[in-house]
Residue frames as a rotation matrix with the C-alpha (Angstrom) as fourth column:
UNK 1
-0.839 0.459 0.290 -18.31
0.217 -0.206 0.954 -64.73
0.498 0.864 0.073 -23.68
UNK 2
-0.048 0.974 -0.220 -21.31
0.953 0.111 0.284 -65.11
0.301 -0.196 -0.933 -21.18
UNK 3
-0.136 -0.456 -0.879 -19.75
0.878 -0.467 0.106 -61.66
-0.459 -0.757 0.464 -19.45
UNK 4
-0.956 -0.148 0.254 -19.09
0.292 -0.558 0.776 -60.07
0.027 0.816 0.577 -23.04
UNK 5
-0.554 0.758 0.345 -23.10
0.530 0.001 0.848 -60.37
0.642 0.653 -0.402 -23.48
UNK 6
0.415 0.838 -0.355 -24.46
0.878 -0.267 0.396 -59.14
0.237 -0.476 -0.847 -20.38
UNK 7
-0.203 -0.868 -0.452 -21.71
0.763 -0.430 0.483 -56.51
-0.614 -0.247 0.750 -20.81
UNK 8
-0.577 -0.261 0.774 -22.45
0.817 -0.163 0.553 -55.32
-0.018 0.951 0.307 -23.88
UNK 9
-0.700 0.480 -0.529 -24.92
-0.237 -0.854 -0.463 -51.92
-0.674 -0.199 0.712 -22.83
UNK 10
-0.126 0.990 0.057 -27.99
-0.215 0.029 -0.976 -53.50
-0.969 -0.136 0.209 -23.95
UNK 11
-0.518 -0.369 -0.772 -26.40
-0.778 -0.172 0.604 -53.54
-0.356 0.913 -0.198 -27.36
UNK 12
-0.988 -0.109 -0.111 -27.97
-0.132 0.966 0.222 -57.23
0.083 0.234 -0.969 -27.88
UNK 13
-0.710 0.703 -0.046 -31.49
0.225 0.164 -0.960 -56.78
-0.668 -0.692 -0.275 -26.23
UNK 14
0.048 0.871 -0.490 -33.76
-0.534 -0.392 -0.749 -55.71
-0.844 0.297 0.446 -28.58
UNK 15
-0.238 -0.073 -0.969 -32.32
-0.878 0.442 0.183 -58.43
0.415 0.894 -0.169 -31.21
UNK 16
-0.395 0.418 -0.818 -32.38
-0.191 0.833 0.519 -61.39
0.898 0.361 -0.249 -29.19
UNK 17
-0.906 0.213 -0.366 -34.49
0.419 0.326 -0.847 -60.57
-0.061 -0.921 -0.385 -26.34
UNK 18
-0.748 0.286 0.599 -37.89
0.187 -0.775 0.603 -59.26
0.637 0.563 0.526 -28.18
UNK 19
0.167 0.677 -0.716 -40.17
0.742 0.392 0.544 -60.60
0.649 -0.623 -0.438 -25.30
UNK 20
0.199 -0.154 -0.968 -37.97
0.866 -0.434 0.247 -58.66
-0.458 -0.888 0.047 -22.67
UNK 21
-0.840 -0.505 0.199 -37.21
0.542 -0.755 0.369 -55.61
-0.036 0.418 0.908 -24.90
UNK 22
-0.213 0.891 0.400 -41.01
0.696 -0.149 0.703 -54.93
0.686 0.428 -0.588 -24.88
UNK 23
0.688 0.617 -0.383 -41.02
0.604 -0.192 0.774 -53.63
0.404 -0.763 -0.504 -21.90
UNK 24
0.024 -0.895 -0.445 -38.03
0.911 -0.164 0.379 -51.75
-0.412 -0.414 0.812 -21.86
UNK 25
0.922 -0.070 -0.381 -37.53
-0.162 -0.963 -0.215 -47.96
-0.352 0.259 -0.899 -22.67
UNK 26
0.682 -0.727 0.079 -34.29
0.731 0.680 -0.052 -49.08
-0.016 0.093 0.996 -24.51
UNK 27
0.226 -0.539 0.811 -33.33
0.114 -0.813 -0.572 -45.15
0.967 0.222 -0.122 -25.52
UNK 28
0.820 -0.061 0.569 -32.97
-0.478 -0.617 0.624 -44.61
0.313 -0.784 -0.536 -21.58
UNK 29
0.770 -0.539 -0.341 -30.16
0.568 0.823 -0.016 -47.40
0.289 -0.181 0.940 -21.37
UNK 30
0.678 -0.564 0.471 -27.22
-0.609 -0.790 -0.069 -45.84
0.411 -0.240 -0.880 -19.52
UNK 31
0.482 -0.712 -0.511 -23.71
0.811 0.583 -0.048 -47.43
0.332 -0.391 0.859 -18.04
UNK 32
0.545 -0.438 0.715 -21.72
-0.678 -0.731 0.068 -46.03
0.493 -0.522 -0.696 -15.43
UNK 33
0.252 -0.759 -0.600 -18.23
0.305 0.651 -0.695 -47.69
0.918 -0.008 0.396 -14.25
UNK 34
0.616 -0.370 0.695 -16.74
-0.770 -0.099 0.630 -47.57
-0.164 -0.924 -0.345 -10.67
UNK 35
-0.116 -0.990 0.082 -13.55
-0.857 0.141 0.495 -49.39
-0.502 -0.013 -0.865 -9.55
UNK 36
-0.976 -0.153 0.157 -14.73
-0.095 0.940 0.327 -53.16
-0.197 0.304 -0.932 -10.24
UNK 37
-0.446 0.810 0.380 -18.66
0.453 0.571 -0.685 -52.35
-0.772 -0.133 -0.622 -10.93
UNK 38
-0.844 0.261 0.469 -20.46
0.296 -0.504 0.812 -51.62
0.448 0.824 0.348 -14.08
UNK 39
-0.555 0.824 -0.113 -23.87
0.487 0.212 -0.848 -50.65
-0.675 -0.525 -0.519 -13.79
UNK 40
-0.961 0.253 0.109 -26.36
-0.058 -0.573 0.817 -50.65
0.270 0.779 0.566 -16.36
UNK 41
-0.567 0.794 -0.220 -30.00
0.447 0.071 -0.892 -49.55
-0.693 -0.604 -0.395 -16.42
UNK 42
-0.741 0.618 0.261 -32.97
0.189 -0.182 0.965 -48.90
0.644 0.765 0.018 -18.38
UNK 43
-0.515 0.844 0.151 -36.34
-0.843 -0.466 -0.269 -47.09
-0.157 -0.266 0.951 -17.79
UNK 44
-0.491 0.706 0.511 -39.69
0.695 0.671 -0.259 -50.29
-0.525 0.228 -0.820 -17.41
UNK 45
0.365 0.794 -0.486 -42.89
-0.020 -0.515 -0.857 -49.75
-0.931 0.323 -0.172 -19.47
UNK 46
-0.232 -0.093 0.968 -43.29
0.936 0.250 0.249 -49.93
-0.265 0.964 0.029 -22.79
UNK 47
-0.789 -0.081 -0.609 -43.33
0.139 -0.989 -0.048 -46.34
-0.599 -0.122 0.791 -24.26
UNK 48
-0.239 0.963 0.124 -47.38
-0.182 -0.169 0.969 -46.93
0.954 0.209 0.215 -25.61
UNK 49
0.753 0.646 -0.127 -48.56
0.079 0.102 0.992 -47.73
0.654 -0.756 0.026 -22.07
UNK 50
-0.344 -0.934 0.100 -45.44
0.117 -0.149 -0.982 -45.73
0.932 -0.326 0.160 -19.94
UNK 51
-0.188 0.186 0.965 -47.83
-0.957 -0.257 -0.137 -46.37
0.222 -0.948 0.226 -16.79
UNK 52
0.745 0.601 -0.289 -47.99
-0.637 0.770 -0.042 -49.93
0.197 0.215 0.956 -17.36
UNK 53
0.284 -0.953 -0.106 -44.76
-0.915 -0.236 -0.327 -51.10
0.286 0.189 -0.939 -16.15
UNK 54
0.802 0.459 -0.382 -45.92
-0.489 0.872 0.022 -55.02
0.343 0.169 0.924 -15.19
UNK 55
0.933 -0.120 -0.340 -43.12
0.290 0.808 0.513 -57.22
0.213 -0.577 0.789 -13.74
UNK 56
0.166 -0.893 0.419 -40.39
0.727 -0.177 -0.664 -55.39
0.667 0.415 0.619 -15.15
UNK 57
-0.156 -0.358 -0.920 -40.73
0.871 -0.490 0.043 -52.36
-0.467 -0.795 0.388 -12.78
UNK 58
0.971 0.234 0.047 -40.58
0.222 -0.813 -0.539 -48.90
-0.088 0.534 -0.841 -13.60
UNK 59
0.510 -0.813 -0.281 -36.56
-0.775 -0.293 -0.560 -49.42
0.373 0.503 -0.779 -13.91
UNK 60
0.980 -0.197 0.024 -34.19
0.197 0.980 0.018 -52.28
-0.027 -0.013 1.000 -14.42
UNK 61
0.596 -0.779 0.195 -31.02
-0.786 -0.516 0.341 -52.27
-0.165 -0.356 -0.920 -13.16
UNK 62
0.855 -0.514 -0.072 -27.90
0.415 0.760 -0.501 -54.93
0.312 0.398 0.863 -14.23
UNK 63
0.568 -0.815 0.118 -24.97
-0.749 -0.452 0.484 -54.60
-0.341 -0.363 -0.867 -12.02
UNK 64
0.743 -0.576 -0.340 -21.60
0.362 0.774 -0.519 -56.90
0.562 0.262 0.784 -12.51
UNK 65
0.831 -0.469 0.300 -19.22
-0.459 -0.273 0.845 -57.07
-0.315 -0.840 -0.442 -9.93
UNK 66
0.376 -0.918 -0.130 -15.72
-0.762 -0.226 -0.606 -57.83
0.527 0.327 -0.784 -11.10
UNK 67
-0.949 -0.177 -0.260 -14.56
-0.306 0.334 0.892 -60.76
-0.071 0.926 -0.371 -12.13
UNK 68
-0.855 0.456 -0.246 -18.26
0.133 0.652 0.747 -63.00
0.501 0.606 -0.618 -12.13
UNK 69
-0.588 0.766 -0.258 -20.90
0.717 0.347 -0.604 -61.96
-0.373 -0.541 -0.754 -10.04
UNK 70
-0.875 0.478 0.077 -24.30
-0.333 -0.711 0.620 -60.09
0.351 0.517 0.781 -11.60
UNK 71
-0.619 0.784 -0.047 -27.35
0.333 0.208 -0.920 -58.58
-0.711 -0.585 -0.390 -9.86
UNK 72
-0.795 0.553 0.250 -30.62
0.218 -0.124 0.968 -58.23
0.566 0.824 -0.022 -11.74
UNK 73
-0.745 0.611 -0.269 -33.08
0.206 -0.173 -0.963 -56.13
-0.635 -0.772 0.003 -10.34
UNK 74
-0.629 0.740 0.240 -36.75
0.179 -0.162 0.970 -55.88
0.757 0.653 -0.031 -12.49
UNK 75
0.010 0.747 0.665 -38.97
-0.284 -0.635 0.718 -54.24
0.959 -0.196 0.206 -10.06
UNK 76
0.500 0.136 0.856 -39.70
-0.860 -0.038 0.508 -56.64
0.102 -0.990 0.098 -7.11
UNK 77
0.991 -0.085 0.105 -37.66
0.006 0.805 0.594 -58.94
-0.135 -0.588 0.798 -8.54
UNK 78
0.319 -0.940 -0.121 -33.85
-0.866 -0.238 -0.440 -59.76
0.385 0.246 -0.890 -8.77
UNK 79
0.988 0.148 0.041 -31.64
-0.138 0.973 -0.185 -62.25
-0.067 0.177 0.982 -9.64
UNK 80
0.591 -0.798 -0.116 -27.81
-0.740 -0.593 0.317 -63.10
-0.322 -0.101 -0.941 -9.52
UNK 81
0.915 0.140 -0.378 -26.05
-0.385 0.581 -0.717 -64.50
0.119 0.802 0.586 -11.58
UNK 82
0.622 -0.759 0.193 -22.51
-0.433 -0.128 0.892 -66.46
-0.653 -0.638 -0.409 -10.18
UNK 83
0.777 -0.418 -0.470 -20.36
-0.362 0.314 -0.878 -67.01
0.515 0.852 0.092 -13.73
UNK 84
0.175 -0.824 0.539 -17.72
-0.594 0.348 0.725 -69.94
-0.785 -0.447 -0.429 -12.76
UNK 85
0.137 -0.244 -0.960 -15.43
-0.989 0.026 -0.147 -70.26
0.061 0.969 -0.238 -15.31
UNK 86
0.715 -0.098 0.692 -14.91
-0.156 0.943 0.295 -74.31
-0.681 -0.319 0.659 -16.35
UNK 87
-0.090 -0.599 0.796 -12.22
0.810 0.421 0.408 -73.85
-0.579 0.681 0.447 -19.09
UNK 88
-0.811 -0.312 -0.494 -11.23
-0.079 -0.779 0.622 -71.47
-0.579 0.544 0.607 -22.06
UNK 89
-0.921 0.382 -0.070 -14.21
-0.166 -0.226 0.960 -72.24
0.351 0.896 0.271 -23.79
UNK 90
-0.077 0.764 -0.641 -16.91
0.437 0.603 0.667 -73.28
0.896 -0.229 -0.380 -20.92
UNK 91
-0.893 -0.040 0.448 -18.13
-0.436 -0.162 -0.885 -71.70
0.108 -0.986 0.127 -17.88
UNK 92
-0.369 0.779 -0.507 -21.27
0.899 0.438 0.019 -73.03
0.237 -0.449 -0.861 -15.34
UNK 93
-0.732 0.212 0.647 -23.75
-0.242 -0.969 0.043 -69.93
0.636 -0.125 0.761 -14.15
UNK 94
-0.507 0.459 -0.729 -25.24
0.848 0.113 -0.518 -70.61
-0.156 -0.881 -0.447 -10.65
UNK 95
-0.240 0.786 0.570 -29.16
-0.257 -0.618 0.743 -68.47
0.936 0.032 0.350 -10.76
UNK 96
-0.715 0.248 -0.654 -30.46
0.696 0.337 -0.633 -67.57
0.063 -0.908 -0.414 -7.52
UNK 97
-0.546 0.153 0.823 -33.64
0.276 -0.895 0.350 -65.67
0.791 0.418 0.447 -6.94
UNK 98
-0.862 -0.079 -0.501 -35.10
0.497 -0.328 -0.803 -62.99
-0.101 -0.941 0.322 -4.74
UNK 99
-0.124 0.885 0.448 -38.67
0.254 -0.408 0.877 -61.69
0.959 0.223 -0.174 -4.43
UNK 100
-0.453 0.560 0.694 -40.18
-0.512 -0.801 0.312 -59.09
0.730 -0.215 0.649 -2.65
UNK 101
-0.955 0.181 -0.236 -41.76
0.297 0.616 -0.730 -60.46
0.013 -0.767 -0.642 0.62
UNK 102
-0.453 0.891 0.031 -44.90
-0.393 -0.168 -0.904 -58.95
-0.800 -0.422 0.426 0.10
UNK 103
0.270 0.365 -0.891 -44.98
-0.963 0.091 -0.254 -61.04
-0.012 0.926 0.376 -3.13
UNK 104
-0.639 -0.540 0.547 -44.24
-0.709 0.689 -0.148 -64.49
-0.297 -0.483 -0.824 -1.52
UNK 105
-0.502 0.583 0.639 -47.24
0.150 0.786 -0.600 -66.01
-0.852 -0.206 -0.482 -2.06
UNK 106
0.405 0.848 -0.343 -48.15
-0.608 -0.031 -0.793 -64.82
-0.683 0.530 0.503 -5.37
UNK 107
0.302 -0.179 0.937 -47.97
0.326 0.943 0.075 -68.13
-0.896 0.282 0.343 -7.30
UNK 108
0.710 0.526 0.469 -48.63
0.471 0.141 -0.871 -66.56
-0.524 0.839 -0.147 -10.52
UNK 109
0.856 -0.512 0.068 -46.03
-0.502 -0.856 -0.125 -63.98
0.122 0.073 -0.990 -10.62
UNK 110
0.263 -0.416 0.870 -43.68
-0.505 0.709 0.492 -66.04
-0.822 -0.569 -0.024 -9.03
UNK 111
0.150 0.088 0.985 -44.06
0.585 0.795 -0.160 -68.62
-0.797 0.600 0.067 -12.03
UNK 112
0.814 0.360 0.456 -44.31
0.532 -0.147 -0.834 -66.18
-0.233 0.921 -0.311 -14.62
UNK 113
0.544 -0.826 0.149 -40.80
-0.636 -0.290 0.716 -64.55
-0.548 -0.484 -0.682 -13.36
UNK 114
-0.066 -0.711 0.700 -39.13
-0.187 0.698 0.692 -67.66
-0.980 -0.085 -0.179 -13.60
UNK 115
0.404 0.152 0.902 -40.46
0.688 0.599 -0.409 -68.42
-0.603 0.786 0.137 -17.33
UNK 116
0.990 0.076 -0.116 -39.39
0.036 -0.949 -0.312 -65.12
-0.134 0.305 -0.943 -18.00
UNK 117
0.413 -0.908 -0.067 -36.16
-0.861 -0.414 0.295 -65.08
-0.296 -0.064 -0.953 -16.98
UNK 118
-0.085 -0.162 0.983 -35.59
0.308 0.934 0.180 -68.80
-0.948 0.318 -0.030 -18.52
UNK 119
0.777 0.323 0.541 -36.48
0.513 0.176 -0.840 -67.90
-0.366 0.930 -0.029 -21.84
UNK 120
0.780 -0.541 -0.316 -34.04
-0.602 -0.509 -0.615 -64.82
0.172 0.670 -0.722 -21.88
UNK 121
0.575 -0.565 0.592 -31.39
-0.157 0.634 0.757 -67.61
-0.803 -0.529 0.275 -20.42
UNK 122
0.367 0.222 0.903 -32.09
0.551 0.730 -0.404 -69.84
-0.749 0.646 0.146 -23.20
UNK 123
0.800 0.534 -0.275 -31.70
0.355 -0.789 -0.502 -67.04
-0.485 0.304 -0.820 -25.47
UNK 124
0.605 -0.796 -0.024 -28.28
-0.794 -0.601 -0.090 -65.70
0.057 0.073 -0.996 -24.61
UNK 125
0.104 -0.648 0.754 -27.07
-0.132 0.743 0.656 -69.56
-0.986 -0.168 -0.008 -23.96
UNK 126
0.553 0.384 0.739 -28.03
0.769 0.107 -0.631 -69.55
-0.321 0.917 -0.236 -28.04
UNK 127
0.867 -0.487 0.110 -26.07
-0.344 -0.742 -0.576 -65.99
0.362 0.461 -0.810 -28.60
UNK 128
0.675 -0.578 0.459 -23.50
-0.615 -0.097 0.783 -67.24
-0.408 -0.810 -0.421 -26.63
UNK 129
0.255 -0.171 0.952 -22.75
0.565 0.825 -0.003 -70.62
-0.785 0.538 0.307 -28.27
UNK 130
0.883 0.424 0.202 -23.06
0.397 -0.441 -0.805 -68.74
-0.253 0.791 -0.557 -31.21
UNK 131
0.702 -0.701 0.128 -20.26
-0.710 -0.676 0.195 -65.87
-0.050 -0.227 -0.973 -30.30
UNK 132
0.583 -0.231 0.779 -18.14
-0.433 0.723 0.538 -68.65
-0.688 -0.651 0.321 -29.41
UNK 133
0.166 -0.302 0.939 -17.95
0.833 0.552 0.030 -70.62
-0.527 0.777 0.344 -32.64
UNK 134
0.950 0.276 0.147 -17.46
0.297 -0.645 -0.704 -67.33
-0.100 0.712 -0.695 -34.21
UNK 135
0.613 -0.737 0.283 -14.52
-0.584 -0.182 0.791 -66.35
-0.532 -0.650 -0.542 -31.92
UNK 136
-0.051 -0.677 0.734 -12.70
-0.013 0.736 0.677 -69.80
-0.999 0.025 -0.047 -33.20
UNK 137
0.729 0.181 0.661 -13.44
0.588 0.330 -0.739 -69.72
-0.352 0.926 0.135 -36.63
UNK 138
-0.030 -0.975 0.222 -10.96
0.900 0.070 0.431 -68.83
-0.436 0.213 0.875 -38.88
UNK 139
0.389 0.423 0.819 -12.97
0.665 -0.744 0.068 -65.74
0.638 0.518 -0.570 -40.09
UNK 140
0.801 0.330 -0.500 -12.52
0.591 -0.570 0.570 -63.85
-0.097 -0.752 -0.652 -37.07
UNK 141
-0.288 -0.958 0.000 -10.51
0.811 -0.244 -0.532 -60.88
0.510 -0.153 0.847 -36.25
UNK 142
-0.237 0.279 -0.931 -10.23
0.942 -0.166 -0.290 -58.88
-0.236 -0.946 -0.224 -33.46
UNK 143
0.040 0.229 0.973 -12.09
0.608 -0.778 0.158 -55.10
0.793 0.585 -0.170 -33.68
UNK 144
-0.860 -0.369 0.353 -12.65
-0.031 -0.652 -0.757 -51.84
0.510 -0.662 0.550 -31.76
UNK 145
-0.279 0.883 -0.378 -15.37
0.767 -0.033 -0.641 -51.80
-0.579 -0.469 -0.668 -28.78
UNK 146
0.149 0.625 0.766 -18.73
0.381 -0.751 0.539 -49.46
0.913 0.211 -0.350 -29.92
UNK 147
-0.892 -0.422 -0.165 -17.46
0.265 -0.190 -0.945 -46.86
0.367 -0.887 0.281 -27.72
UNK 148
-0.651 0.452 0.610 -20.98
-0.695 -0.678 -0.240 -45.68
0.305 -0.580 0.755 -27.04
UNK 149
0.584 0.686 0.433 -22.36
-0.792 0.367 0.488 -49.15
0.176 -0.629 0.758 -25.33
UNK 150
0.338 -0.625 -0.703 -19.36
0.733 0.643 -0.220 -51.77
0.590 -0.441 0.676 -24.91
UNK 151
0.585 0.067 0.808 -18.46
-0.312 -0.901 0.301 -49.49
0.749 -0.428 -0.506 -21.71
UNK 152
0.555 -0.299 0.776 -18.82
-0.565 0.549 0.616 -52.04
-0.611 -0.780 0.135 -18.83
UNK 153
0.971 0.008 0.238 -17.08
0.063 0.956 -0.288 -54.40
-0.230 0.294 0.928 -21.50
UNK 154
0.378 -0.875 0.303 -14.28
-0.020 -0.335 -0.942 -52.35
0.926 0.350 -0.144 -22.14
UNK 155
0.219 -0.320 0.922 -14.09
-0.788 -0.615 -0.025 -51.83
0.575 -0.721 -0.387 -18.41
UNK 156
0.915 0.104 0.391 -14.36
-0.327 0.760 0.562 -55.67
-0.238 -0.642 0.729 -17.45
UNK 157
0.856 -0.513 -0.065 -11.80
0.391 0.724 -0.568 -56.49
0.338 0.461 0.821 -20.28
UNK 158
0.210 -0.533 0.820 -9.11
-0.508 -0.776 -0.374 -53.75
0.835 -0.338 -0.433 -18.74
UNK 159
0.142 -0.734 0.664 -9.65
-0.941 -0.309 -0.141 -55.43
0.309 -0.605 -0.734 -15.85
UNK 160
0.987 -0.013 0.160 -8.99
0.011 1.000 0.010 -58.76
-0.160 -0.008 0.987 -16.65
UNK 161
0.506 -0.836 0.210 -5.97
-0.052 -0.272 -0.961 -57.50
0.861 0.476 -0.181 -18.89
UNK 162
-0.020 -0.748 0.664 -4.50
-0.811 -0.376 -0.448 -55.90
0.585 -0.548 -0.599 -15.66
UNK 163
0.581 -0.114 0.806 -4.84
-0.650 0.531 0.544 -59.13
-0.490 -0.840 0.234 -13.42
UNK 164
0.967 0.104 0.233 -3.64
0.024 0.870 -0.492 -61.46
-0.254 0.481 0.839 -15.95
UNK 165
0.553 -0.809 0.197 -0.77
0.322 -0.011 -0.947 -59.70
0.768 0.587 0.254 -16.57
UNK 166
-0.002 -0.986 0.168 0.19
-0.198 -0.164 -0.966 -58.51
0.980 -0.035 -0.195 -13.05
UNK 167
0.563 0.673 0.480 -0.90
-0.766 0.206 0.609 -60.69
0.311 -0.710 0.631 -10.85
């Protein structure tokens, strides 16, 4: 599930990320697939102040490397995310981050980064959970991907499909 969401071409970001969606050009979202990498990206800047482009950058990039690893790049920073699964219904997500060296010492940034990128955590651990209990409930049934942003998701779940089965 944690995969599904950061999979999902942005499809999720402007509902339950309104903080980080501010700053996003969301119409520029794009995905592009290679053998085992997605890559998605979005124009920074809010599109009233499209020289203003503040921590986010002037583009934000979200790779995912087949099966669990995802970089996050927002301007000078970037983060990676290492998804280790703990069971069918539980995984752990090891955060490591990376800043600019000519931005080492700015406390403030620095701090405001990290609350940032906590909150959208927090967020998606909430959509996640969420998905989850949906998944199991007795309501559910399975549907078709939105072919124009489940991309990388179609493309992760393909290649899960193939390992599981011929591996």
């Amino acid at each position: 599930v944690f995969c599904d969401n950061y999979l999902d071409g942005g499809y999720h970001v402007p509902y339950a990320h309104k903080g980080l969606a501010s700053g996003l050009q969301l119409q520029s979202y794009s995905t592009k697939m290679y053998e085992k990498v997605s890559i998605q990206s979005c124009k920074g800047g809010s599109m009233d102040r499209k020289d203003d482009y503040g921590r986010l950058g002037s583009k934000v990039l979200y790779a995912f490397i087949y099966p669990n690893f995802m970089i996050n790049r927002y301007g000078p920073w970037m983060d990676t995310n290492l998804v280790l699964p703990l069971g069918p219904r539980r995984c752990q997500v090891v955060f490591d981050y990376f800043l600019e060296a000519s931005l080492k010492d700015d406390k403030a940034l620095i701090e405001r980064s990290l609350e940032d990128s906590e909150r959208v955590q927090m967020e998606d651990i909430v959509l996640c959970e969420g998905v989850q209990r949906g998944l199991e409930s007795p309501a559910y049934s399975t549907g078709r991907y939105a072919p124009t942003v489940e991309k990388a998701m179609h493309h992760f779940h393909s290649l899960l499909h193939h390992n599981l089965t011929n591996d």
